[in-house]
LUMDRENGU-128029 format. One line per field, with one value per atom (N, C-alpha, C): residue in one letter; atom name; x, y, z. Coordinates in pm, 1 decimal, m for minus. Layout:
code = (A ...)
site = (CA ...)
px = (X ...)
py = (Y ...)
pz = (Z ...)
***
This chain:
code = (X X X X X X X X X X X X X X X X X X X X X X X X X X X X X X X X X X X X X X X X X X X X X X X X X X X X X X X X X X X X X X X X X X X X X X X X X X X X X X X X X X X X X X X X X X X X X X X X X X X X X X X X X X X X X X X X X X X X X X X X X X X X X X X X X X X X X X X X X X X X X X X X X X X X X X X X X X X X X X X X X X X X X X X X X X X X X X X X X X X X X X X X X X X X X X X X X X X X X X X X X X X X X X X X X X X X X X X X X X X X X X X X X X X X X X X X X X X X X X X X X X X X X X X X X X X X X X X X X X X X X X X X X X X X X X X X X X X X X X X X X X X X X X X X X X X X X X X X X X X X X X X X X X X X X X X X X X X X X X X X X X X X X X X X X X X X X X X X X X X X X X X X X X X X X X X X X X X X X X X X X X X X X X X X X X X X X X X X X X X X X X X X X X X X X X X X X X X X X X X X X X X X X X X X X X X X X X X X X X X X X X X X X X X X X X X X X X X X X X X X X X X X X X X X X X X X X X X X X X X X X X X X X X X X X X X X X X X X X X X X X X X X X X X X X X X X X X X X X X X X X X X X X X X X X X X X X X X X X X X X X X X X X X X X X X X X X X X X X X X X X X X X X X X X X X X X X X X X X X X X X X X X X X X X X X X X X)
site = (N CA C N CA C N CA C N CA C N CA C N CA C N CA C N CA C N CA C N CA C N CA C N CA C N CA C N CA C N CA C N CA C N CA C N CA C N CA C N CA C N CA C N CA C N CA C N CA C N CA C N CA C N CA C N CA C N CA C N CA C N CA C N CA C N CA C N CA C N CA C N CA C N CA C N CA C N CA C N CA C N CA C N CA C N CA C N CA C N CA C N CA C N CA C N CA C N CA C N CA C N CA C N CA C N CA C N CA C N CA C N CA C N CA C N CA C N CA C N CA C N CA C N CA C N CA C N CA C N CA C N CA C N CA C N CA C N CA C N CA C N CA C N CA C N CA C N CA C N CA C N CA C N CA C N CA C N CA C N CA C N CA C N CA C N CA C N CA C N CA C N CA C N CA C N CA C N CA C N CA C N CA C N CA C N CA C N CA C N CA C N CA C N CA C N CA C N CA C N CA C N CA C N CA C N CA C N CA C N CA C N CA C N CA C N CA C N CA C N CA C N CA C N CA C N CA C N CA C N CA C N CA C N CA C N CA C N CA C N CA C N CA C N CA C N CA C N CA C N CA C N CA C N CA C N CA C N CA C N CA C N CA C N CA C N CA C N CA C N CA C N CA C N CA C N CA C N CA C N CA C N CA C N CA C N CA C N CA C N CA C N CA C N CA C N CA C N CA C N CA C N CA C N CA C N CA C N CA C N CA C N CA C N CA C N CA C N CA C N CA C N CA C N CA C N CA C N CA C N CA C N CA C N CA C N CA C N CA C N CA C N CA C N CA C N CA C N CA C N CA C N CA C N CA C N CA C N CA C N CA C N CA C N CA C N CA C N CA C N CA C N CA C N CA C N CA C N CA C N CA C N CA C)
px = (10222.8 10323.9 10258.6 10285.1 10254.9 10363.0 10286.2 10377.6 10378.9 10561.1 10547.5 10694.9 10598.3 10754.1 10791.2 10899.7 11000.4 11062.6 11087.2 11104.0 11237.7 11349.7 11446.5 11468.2 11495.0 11562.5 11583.5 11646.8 11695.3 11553.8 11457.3 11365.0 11382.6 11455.3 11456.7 11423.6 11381.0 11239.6 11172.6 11047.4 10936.0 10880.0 10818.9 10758.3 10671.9 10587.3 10458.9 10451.1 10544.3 10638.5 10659.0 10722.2 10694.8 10553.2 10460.7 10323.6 10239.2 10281.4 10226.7 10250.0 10363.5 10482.0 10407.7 10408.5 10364.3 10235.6 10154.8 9998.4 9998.3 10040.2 10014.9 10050.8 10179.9 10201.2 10138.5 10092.4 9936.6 9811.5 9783.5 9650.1 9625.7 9773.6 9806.9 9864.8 9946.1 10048.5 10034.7 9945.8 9937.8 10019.1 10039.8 10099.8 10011.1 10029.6 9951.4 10044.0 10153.4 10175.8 10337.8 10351.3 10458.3 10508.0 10631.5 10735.2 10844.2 10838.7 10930.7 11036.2 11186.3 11284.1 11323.3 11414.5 11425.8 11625.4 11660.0 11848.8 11899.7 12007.2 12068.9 12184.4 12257.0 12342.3 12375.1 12361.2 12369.8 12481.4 12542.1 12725.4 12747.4 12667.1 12666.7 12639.5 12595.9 12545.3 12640.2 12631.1 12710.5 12585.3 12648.8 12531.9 12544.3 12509.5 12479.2 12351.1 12326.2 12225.6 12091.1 12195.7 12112.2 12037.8 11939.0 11872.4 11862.8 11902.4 11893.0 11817.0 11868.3 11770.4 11672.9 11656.7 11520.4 11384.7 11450.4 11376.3 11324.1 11409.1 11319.6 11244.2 11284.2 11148.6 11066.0 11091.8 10928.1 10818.0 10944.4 10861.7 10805.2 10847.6 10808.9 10649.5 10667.2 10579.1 10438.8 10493.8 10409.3 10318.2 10404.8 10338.7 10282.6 10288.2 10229.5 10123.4 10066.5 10021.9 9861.4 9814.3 9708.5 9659.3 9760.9 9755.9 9801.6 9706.3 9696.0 9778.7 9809.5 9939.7 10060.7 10084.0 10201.1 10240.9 10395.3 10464.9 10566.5 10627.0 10784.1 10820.2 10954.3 11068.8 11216.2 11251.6 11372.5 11473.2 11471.5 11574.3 11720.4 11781.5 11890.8 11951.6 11829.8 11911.7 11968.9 11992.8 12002.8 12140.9 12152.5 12241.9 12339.7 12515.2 12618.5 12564.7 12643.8 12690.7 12815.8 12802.3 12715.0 12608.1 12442.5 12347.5 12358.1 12396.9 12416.7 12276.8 12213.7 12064.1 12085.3 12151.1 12162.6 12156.4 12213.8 12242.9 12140.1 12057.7 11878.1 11867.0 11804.1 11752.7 11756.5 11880.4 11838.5 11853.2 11836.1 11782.5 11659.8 11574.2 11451.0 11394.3 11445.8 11427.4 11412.8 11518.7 11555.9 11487.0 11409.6 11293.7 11165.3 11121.2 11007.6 11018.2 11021.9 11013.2 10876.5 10767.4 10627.7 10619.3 10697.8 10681.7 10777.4 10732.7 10821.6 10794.7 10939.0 11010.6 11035.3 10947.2 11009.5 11088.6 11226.6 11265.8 11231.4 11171.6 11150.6 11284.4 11306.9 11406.5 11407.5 11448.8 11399.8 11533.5 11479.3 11556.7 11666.8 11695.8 11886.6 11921.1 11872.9 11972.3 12011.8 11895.3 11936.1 12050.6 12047.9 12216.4 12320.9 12358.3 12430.1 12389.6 12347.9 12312.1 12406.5 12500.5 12625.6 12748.4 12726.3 12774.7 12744.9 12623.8 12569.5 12621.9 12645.9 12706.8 12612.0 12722.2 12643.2 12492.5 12527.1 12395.3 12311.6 12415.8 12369.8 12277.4 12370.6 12281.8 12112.1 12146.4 12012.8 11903.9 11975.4 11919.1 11861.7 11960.3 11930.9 11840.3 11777.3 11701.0 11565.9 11582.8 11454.5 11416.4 11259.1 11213.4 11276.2 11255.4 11323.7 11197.1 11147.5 11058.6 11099.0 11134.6 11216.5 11096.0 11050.9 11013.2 11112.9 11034.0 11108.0 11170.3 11252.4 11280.8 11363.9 11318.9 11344.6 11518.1 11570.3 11697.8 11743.2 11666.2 11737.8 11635.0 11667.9 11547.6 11602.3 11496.4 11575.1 11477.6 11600.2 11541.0 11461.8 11388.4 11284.5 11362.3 11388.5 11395.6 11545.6 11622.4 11782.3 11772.4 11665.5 11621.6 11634.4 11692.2 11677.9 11533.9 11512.3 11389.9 11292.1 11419.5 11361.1 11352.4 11374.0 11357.9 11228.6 11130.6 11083.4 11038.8 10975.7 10990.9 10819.4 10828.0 10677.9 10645.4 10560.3 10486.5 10403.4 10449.0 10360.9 10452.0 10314.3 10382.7 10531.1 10590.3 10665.5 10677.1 10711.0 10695.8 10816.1 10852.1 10982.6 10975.7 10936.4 10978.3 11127.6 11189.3 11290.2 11335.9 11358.5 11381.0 11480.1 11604.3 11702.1 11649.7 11583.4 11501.6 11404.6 11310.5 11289.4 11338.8 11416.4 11525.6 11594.3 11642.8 11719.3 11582.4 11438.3 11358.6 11322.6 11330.7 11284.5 11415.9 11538.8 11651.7 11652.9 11602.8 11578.1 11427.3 11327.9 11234.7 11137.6 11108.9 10993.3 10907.4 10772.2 10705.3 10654.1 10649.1 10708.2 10557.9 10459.2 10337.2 10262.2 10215.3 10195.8 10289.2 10422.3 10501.8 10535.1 10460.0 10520.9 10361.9 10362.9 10237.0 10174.6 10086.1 10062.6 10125.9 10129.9 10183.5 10331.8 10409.9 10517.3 10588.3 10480.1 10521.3 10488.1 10424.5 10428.6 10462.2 10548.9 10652.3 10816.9 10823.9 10919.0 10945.2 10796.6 10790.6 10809.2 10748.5 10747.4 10921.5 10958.2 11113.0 11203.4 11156.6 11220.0 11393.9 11345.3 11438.2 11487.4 11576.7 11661.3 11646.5 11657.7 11703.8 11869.3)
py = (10917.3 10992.1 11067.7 11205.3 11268.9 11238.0 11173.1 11147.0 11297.3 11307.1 11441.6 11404.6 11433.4 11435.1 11556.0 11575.0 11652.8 11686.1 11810.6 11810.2 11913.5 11909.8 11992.0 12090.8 12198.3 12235.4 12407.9 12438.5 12595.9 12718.3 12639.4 12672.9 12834.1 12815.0 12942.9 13011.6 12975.5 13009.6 12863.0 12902.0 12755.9 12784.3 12676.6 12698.7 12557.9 12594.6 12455.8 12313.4 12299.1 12160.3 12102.6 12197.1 12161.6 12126.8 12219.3 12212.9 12145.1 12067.3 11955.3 11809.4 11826.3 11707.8 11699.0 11785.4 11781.2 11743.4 11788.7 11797.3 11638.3 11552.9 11417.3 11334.3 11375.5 11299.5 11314.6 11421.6 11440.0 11383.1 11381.7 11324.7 11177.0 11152.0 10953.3 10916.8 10961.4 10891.3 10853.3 10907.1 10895.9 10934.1 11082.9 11173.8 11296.5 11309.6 11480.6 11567.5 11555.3 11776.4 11728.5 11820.5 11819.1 11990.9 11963.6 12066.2 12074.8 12218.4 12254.8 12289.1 12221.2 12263.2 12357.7 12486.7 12553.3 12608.7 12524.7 12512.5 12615.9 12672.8 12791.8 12777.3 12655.4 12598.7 12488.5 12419.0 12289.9 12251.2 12182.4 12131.9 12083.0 11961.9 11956.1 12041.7 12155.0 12262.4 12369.2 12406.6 12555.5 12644.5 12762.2 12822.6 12987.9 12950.6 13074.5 13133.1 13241.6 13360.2 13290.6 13251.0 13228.1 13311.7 13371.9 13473.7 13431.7 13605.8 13605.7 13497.7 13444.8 13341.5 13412.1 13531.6 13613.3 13572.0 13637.3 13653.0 13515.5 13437.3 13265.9 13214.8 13268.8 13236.2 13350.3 13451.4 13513.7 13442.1 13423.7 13326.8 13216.6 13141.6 13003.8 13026.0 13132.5 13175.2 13196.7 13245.7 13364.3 13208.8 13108.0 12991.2 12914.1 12840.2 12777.7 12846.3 12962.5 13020.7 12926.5 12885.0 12860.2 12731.1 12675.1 12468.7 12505.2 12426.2 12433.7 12318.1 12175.5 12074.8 12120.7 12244.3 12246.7 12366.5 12354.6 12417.7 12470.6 12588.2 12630.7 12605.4 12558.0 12536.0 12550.8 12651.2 12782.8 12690.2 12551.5 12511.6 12511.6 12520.6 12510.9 12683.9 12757.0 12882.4 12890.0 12796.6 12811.5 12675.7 12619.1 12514.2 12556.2 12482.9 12492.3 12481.4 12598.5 12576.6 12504.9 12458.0 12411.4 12303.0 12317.7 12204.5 12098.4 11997.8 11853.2 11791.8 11728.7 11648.9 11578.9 11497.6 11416.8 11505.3 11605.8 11713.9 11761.9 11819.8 11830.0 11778.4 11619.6 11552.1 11528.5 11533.1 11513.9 11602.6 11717.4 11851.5 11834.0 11816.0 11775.5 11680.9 11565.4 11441.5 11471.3 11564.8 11603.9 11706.4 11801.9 11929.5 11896.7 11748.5 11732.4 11609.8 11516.0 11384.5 11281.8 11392.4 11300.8 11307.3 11360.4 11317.7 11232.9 11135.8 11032.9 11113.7 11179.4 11216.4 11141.9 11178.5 11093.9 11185.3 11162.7 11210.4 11256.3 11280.8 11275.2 11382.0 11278.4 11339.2 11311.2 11316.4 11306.8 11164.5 11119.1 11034.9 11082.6 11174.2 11245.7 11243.1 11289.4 11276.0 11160.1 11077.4 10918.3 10864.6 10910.3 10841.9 10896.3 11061.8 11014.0 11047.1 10966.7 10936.4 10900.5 10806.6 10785.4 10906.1 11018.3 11124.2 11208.4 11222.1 11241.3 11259.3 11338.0 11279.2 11184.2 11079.0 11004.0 10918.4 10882.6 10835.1 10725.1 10631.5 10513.1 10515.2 10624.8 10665.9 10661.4 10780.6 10798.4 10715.4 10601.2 10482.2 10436.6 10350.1 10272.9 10375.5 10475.8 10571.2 10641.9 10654.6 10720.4 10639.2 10713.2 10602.0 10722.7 10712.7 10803.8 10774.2 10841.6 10865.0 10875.3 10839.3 10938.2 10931.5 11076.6 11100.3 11082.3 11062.8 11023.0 11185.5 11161.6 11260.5 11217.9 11252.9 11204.0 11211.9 11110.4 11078.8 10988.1 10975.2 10921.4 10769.8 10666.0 10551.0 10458.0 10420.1 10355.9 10236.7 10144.5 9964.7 9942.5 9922.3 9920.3 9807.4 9678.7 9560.0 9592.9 9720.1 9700.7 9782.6 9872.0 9952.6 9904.1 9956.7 9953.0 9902.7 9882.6 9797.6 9952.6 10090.9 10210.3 10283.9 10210.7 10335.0 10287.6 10367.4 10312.4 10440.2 10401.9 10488.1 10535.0 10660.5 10698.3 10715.9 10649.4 10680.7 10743.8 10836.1 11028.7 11037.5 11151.1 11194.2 11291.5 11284.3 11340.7 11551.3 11586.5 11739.2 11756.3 11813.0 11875.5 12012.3 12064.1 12211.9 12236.9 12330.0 12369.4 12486.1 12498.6 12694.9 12742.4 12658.5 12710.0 12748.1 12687.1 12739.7 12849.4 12810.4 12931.1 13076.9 13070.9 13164.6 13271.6 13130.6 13186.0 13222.6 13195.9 13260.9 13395.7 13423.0 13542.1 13665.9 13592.5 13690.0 13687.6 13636.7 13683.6 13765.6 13787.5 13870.0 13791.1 13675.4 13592.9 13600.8 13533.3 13533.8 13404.6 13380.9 13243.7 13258.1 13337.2 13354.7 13181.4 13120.3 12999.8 12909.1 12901.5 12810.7 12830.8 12956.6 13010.3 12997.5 13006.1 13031.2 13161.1 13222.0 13369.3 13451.0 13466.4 13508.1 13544.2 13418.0 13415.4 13494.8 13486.8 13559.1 13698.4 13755.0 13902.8 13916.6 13856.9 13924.0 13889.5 13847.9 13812.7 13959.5 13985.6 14082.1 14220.2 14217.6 14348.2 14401.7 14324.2 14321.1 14308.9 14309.9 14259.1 14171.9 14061.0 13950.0 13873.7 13792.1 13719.7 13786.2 13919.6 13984.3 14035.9)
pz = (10843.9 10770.3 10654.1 10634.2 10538.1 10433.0 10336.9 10185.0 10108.8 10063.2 10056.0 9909.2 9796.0 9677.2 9661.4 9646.3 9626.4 9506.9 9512.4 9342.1 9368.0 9314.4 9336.5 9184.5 9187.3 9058.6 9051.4 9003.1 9017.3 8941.4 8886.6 8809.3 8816.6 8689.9 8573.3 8481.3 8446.5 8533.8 8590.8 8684.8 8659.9 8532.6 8500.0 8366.8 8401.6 8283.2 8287.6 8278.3 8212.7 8240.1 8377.6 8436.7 8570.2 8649.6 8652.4 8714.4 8667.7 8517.3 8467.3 8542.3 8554.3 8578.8 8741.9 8811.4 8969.3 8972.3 8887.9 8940.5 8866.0 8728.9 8764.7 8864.3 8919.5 9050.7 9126.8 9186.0 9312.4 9241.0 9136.4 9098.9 9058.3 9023.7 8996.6 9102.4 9150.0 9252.4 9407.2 9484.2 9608.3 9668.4 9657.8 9753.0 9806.3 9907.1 9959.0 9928.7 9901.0 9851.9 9767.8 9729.1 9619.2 9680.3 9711.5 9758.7 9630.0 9595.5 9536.8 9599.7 9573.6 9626.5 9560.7 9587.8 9504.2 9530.5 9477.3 9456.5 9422.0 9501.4 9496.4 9396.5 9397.4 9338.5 9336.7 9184.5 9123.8 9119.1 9212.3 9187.9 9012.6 8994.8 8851.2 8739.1 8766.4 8663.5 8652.9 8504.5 8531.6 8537.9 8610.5 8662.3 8550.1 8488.7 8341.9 8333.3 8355.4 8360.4 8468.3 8561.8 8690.6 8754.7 8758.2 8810.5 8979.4 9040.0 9197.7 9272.9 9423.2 9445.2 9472.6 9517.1 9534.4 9445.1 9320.9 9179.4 9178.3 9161.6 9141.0 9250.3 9360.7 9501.5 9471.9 9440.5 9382.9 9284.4 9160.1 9028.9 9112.9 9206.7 9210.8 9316.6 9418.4 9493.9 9426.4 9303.1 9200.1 9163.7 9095.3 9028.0 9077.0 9211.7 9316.3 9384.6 9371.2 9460.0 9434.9 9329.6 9310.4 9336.0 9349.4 9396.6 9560.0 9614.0 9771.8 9777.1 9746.0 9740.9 9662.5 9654.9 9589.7 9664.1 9741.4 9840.3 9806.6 9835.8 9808.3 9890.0 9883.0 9991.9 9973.4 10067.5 10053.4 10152.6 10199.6 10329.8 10198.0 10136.9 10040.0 10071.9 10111.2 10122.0 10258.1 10316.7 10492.9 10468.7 10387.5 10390.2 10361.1 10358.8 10288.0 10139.9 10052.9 9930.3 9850.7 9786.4 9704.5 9779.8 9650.2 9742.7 9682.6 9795.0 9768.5 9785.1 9734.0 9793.4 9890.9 9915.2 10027.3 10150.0 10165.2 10255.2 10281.1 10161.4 10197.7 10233.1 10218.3 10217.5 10340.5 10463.0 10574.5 10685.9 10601.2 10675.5 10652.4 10559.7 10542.6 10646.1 10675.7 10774.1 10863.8 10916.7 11076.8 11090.0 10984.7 11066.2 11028.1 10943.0 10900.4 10992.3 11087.6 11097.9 11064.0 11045.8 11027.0 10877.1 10832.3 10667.5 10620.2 10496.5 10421.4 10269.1 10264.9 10170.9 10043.2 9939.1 9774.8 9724.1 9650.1 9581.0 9355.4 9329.9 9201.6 9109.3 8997.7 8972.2 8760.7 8688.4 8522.8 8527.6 8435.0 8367.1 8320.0 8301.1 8256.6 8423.0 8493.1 8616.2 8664.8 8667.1 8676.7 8588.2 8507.4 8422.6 8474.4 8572.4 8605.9 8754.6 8804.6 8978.4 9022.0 8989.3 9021.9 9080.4 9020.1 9049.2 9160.5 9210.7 9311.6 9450.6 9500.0 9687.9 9765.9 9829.0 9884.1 9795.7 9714.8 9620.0 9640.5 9727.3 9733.8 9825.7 9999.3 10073.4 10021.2 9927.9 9906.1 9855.7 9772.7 9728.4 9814.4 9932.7 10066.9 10159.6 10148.8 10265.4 10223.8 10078.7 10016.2 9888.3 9870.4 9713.3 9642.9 9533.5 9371.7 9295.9 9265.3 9123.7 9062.2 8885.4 8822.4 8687.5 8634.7 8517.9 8389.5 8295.9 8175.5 8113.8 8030.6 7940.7 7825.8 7718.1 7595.8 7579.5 7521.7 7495.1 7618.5 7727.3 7807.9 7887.2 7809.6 7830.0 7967.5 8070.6 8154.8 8167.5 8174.3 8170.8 8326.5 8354.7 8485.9 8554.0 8476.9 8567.6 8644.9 8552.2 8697.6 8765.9 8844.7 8912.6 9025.9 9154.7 9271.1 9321.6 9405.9 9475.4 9533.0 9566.6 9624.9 9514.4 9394.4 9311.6 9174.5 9117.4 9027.5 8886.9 8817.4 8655.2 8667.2 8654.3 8635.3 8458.9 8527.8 8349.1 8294.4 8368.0 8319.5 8169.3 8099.5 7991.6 7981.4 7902.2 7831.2 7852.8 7893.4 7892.6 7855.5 7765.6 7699.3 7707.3 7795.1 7799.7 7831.6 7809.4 7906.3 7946.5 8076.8 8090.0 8042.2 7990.5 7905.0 7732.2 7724.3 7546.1 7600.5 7693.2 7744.8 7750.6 7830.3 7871.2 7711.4 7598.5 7481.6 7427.5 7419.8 7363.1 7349.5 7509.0 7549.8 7552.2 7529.5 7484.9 7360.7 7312.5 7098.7 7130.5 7214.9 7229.7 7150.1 7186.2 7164.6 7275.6 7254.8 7334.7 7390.3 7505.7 7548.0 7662.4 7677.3 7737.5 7735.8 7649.7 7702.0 7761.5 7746.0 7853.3 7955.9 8036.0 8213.1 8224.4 8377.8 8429.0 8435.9 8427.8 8361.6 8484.4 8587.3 8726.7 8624.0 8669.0 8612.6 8480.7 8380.7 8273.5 8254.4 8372.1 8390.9 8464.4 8544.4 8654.7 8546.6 8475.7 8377.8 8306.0 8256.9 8146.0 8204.7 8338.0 8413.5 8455.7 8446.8 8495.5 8399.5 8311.4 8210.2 8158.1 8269.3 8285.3 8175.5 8177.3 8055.5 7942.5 7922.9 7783.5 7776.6)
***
């Protein structure tokens, strides 16, 4: 089985936070490739200055291009909307069968996992990684048996500060990947 984590998120941009967050899991974790999912629509999210799914499978194309374990993956644009994970998740199953699928997901989503479609499913069928993120601390010992706490650092970026940066006309060049932040600038996106 090709071990393969998964990373879901509307990345609005991507930004370095992310490619931090991935490349310790391929270099600590014992996985071969890290797939970016890339979500058309977040049932839980409001979706505010969501840029085209085009534009963000360019950015994400643009940012991955240089890590040979790190993959885009567009199956969310072929699914019912809104994207449910579980729903990936076994569209994923059913066109990948030689890969075992991790889910990685931050510690704010884990609080409310409960909310989730089908969650438990996902409990009882896949492992969960979940990275930390500040404000949101999770006790290890009431953790599911499929689920466990990585103890990668801390990345507090976010593409929503991001995003309000670069609409006040800051320059936000070290937190995108350079690809990224001149296809940002060239287009002149989130102003």
């Amino acid at each position: 089985m090709i071990r393969t984590a998964i990373f879901f998120g509307s990345f609005n941009p991507i930004h370095i936070g992310h490619l931090m967050l991935a490349n310790y899991i391929i270099e600590y974790k014992n996985v071969d490739e890290m797939w970016f999912v890339l979500s058309p629509q977040n049932p839980l999210k409001v979706q505010t200055n969501l840029l085209k799914d085009k534009l963000r499978l360019d950015m994400l194309q643009y940012a991955l291009s240089e890590y040979p374990e790190f993959k885009v993956c567009d199956i969310e644009f072929s699914l019912p909307k809104p994207s449910y994970t579980y729903n990936t998740l076994q569209a994923l199953k059913e066109r990948y069968p030689k890969r075992e699928f991790i889910l990685i997901i931050g510690s704010d989503n884990w609080a409310i996992f409960n909310q989730w479609k089908n969650y438990q499913e996902i409990i009882d069928n896949y492992q969960i990684w979940i990275y930390p993120r500040i404000g949101y601390n999770i006790s290890e010992q009431d953790l599911p048996s499929s689920v466990k706490l990585l103890h990668s650092p801390i990345f507090e970026i976010s593409s929503t500060t991001i995003r309000q940066a670069i609409a006040k006309g800051k320059n936000m060049k070290a937190f995108l990947p350079h690809p990224v932040y001149y296809f940002i600038k060239k287009r002149n996106l989130y102003r």
